[in-house]
C-alpha positions as CSV (number, residue, x, y, z in Angstrom):
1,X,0.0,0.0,0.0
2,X,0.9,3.6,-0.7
3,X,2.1,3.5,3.7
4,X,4.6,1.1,3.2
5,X,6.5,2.1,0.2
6,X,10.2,2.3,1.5
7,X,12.9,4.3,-0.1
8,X,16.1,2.3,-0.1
9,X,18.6,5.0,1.4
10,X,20.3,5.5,4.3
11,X,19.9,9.2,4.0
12,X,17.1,10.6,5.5
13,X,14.7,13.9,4.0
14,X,14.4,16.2,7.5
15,X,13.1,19.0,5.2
16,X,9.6,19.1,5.0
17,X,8.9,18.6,0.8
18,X,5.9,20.7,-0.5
19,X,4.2,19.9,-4.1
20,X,2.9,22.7,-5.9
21,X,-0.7,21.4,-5.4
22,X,0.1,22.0,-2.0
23,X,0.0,18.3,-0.7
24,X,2.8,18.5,2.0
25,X,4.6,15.1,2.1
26,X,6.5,14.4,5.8
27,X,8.4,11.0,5.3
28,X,8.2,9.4,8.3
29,X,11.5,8.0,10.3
30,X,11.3,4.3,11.3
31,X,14.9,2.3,11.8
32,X,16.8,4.2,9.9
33,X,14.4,4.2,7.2
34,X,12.1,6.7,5.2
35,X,8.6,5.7,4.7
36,X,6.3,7.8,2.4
37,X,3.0,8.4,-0.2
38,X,4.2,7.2,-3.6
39,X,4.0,11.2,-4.6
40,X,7.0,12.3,-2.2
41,X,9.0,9.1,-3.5
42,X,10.6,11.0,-6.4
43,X,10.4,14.9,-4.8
44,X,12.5,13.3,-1.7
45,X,14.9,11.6,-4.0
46,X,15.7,14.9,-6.0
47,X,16.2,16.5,-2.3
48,X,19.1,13.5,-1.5
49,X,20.7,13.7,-4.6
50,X,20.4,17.8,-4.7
51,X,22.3,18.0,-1.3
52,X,25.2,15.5,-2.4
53,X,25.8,17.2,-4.9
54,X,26.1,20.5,-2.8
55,X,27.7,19.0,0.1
56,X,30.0,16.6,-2.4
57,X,33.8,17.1,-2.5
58,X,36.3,16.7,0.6
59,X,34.9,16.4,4.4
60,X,37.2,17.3,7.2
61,X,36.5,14.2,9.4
62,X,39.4,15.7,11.7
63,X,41.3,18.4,12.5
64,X,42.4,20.3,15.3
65,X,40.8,23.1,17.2
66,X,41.3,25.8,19.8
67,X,44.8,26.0,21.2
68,X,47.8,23.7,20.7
69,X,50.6,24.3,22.8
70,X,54.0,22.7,22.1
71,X,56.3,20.6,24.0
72,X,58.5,22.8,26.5
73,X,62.4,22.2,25.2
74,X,64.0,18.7,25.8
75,X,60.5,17.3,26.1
76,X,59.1,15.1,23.2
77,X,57.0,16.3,20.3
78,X,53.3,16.7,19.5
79,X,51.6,14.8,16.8
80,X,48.5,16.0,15.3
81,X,46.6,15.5,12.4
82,X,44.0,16.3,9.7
83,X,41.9,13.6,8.5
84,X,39.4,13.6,5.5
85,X,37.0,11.6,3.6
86,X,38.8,10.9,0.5
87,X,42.2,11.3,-1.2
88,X,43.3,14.6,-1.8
89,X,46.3,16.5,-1.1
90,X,46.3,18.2,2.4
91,X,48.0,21.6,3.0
92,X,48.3,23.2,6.6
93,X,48.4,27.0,6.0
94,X,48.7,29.9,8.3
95,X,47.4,34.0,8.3
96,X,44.9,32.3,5.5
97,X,47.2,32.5,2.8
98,X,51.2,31.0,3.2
99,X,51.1,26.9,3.1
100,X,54.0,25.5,5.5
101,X,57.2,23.5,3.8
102,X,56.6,20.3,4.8
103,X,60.5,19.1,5.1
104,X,60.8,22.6,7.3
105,X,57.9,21.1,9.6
106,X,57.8,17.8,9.5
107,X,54.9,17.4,7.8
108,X,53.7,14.0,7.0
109,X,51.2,12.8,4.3
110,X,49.1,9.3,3.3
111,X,46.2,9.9,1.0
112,X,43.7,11.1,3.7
113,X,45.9,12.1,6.7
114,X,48.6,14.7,7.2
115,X,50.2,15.2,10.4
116,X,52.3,17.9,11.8
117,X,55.2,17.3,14.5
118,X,54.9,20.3,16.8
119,X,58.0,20.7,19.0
120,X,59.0,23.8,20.6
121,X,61.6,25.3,18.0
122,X,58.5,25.0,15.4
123,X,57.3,28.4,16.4
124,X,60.6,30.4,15.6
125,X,60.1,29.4,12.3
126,X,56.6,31.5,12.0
127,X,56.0,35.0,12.8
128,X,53.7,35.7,16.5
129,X,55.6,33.5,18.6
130,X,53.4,33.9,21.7
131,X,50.1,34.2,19.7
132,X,50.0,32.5,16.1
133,X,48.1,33.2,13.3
134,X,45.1,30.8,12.8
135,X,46.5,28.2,11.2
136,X,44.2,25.1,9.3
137,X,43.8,22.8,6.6
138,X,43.4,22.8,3.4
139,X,41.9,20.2,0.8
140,X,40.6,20.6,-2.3
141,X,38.1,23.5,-1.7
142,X,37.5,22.5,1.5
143,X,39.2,24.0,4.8
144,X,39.1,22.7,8.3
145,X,38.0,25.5,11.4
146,X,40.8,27.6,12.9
147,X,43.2,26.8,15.5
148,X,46.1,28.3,17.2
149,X,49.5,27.2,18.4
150,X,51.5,28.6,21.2
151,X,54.7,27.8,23.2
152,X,54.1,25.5,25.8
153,X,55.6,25.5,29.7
154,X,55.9,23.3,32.2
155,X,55.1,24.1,36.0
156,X,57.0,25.3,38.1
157,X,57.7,26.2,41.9
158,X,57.9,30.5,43.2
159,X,57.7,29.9,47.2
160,X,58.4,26.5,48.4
161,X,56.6,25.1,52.1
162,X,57.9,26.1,55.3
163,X,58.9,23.7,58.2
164,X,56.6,24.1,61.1
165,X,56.6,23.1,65.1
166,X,52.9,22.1,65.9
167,X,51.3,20.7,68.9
168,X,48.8,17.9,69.2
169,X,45.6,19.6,68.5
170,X,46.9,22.9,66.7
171,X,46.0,23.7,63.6
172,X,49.4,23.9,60.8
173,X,49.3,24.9,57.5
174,X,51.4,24.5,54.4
175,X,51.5,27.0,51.4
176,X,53.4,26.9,47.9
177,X,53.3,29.5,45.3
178,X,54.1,28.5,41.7
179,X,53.4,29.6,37.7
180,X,50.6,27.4,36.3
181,X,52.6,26.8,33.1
182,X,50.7,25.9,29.8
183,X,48.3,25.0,29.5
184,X,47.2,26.4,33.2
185,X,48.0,23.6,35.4
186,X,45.0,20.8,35.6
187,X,46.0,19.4,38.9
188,X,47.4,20.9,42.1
189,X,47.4,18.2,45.0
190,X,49.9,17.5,48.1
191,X,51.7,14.6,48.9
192,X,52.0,13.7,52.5
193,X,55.5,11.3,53.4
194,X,54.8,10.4,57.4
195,X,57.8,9.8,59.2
196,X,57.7,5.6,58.5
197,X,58.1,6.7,54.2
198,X,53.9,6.1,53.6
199,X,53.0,8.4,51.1
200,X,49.5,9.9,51.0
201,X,48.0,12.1,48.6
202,X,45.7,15.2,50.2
203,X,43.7,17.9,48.1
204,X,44.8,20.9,50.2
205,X,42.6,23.9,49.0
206,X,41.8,25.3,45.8
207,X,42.7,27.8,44.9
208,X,41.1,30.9,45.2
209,X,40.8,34.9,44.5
210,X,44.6,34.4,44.0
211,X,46.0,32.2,41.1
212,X,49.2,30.2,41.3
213,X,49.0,29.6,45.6
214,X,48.1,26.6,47.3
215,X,47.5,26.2,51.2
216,X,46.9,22.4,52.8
217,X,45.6,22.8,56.5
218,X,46.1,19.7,58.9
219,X,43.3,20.8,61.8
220,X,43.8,19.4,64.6
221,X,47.4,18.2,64.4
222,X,48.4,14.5,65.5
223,X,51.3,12.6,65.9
224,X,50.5,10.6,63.1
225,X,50.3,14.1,60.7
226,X,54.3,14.5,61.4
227,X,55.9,14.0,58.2
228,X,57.2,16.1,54.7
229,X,54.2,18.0,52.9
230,X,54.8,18.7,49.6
231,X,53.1,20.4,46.7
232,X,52.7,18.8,43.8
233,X,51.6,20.7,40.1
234,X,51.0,19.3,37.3
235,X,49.8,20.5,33.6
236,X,49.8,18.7,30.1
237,X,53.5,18.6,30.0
238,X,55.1,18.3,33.7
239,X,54.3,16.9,37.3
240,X,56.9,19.4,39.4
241,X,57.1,18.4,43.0
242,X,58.3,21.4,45.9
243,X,60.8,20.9,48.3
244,X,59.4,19.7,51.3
245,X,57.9,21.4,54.2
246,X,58.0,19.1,57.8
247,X,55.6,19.4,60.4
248,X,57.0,18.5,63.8
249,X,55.0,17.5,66.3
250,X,56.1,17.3,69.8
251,X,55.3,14.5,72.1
252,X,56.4,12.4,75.0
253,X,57.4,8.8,74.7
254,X,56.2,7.9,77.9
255,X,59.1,7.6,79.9
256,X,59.8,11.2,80.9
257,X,58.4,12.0,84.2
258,X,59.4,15.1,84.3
259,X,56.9,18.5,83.3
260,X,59.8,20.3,82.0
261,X,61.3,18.0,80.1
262,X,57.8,16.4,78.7
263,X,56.7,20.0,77.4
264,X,60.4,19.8,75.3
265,X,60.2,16.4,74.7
266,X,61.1,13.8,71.4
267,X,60.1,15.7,68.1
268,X,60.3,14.5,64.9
């Protein structure tokens, strides 16, 4: 019956198809399938083959986007890549109009990928070093979106944690100040190292109103909080570890009798 025509396609006709008698067809979707009145057969066939031919010619199936930073120096390089949907030759061009030498940036090439190898001399070869030109792809008439490539930096440590005496029950704190790096640093933890060598990882405090510190409070102090704090930072390209910063906690070991001498007793 006219209801159960099928049109063998995987495309599918979203667009609502109007006849100039002003019968409005709307093929219905049914696994991944278009049903519809023998009169919208043809009119929805002319729409599929209409768009391919609009749409026809290369599709970026991949290609980078927003910000790429490169590898600090003595760090390994970056691969990325453009992908598309058929052979063609792929260019990467920058400022919209010069094409990069591919022997001057390693450029690599199969018949639907192209890959660049970013490392951190790369941008002394191209003007803006702190803030490049959009760069993208080109094949065929097609171009992927824009994306930029900076300089990339690893972490790294201003103000490193202070020792501190505590007593049972006190409150101590720890603080490290430190450039993010880039990309901004993802992670900013501390690593507690108690005075048998067990390491333990604690959050500390985020950071707030003031970027690049980091503060861990132990509240209240215990013997078993004596040990090495340290601040770790890490970003896409580093994990940088602080000096670090003891807490001492005084105690008695049981066999002082003594007040004087158990108020200035064992520390660690």
């Amino acid at each position: 019956s006219p209801d159960n025509i099928k049109i063998s396609s995987r495309e599918v006709c979203f667009a609502r198809i109007t006849r100039r008698d002003l019968i409005t067809c709307t093929p219905r979707i049914y696994n991944m399938s278009v049903y519809a009145e023998p009169h919208c057969i043809l009119a929805c066939f002319i729409v599929v083959f209409s768009r391919r031919l609009v749409e026809g010619g290369v599709v970026f199936q991949h290609a980078p986007s927003g910000t790429i930073y490169t590898p600090p120096a003595g760090l390994p390089g970056k691969l990325i890549s453009c992908v598309i949907n058929e052979s063609a030759s792929i260019s990467w061009v920058y400022d919209d109009n010069v094409v990069l030498s591919p022997s001057a940036y390693n450029i690599t090439a199969s018949h639907t990928v192209s890959s660049i190898y970013l490392v951190s001399s790369i941008l002394d070869r191209v003007p803006g070093r702190f803030i490049i030109m959009p760069i993208h792809c080109e094949a065929g008439s097609s171009r992927s979106n824009d994306f930029h490539i900076r300089p990339g930096a690893a972490p790294s440590v201003v103000t490193q944690p202070s020792n501190t005496t505590r007593n049972e029950n006190d409150v101590a704190e720890f603080n490290c100040s430190f450039l993010l790096g880039l990309p901004l640093a993802q992670s900013v933890t501390w690593l507690f190292t108690n005075n048998s060598g067990h390491n333990k990882t604690i959050q500390g405090k985020t950071p707030g109103s003031v970027p690049g510190e980091h503060t861990v409070t132990i509240s209240p102090v215990k013997r078993a909080d004596a040990g090495a704090y340290r601040c770790v930072i890490e970003n896409e390209f580093a994990i940088i570890y602080s000096q670090p910063g003891y807490l001492i906690v005084p105690y008695c070991d049981g066999l002082v009798t003594q007040q004087v001498e158990c108020a200035l007793g064992r520390t660690f």
